[in-house]
C-alpha positions in Angstrom: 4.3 17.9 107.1 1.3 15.3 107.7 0.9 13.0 104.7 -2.9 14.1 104.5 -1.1 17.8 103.8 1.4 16.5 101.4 -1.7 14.7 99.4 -3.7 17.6 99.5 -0.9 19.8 97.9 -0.1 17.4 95.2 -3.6 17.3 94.1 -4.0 21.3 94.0 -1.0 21.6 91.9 -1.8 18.5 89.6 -2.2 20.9 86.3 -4.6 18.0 85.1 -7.1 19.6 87.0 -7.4 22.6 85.0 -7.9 20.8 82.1 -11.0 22.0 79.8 -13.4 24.8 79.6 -14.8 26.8 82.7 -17.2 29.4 82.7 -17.4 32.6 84.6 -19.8 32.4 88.0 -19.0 35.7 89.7 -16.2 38.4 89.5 -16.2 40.6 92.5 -12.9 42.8 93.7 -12.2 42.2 97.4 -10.6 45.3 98.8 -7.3 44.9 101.2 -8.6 47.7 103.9 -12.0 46.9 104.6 -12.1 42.8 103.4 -15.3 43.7 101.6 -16.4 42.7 98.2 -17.8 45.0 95.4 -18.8 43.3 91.7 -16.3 43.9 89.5 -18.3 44.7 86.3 -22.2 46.1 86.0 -24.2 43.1 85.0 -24.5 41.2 83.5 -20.8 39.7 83.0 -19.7 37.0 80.8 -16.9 35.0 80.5 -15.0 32.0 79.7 -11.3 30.2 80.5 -10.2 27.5 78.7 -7.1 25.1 79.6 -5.3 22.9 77.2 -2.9 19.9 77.7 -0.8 21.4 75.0 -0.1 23.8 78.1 -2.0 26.4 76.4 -4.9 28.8 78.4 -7.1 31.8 76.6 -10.0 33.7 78.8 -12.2 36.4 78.0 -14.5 38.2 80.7 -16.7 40.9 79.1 -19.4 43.1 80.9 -22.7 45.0 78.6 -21.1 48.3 77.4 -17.4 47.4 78.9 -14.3 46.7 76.7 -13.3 42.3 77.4 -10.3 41.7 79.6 -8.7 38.7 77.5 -5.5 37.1 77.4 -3.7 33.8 76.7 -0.8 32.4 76.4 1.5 29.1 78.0 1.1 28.6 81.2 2.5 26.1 84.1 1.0 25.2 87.3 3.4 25.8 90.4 1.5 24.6 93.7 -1.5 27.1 94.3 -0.7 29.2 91.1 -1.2 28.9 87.5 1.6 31.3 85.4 0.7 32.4 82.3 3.4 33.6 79.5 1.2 36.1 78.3 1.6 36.2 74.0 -1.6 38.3 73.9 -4.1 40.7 75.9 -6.5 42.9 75.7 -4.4 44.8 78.6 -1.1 45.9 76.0 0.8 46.2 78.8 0.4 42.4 80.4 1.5 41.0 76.8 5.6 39.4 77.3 4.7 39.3 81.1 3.8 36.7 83.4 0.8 36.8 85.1 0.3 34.4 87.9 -3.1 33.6 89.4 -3.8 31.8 93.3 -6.2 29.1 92.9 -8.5 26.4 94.1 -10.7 24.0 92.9 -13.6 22.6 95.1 -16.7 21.1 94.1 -16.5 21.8 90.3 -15.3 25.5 91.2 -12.5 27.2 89.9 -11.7 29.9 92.7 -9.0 32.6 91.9 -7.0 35.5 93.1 -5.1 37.8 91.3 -2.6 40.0 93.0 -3.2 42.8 95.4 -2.7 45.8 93.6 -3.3 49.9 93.5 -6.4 50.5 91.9 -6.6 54.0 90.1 -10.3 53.8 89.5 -10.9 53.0 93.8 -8.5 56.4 94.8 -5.6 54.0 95.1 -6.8 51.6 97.3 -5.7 47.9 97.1 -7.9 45.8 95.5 -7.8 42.1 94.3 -10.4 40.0 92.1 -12.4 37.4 92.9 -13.3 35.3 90.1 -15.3 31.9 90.4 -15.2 29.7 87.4 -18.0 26.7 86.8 -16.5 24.0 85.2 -18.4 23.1 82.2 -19.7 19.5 81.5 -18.6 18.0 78.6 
């Protein structure tokens, strides 16, 4: 492995750069057959992740009419991923698991992807979100 690649990966899982409050940009699922993109939400959509250095994270994303997603709880960064020991969520059945998050940050972007998973309300197809956090100044 080049040392460029080695830099590059020790920056993206540097969980410093987490650190503070983001909020949302877009929120769009991404679906496995077809590689398109559909919004997740009717607009408009609001939202907001926080990171601690206590190793703490809470985040809320909330459409017009739509019940929030939220959760929080510790979390660790692990390369590309952030985990989160979820203590509570909006979603009972993600509280005591871990829910694990790919992600990138370019340009004062937070990028993540969840997991691929069965969606019920799409007929069963996979699905994934998209979620792009702005990081907010200070």
């Amino acid at each position: 492995m080049s040392i460029q690649l080695l830099r590059s990966s020790a920056l993206q899982s540097d969980p410093a750069r987490l650190l503070g409050w983001w909020q949302l940009a877009a929120c769009d699922l991404e679906f496995q057959d077809s590689g398109r993109y559909e919004p997740m939400y009717s607009a408009p959509v609001h939202g907001y992740i926080v990171f601690t250095s206590e190793g703490r994270m809470m985040t809320v994303i909330q459409s017009d009419g739509s019940i929030p997603i939220a959760y929080t709880g510790r979390y660790r960064v692990e390369a590309d991923q952030w985990i989160t020991q979820v203590d509570a969520a909006s979603i009972p059945v993600w509280t005591g698991t871990d829910q694990a998050r790919r992600f990138r940050i370019d340009a004062g972007e937070l990028h993540v992807n969840a997991d691929w998973y069965a969606s019920p309300t799409h007929g069963g197809r996979t699905v994934r979100p998209r979620i792009v956090w702005k990081r907010l100044e200070q």
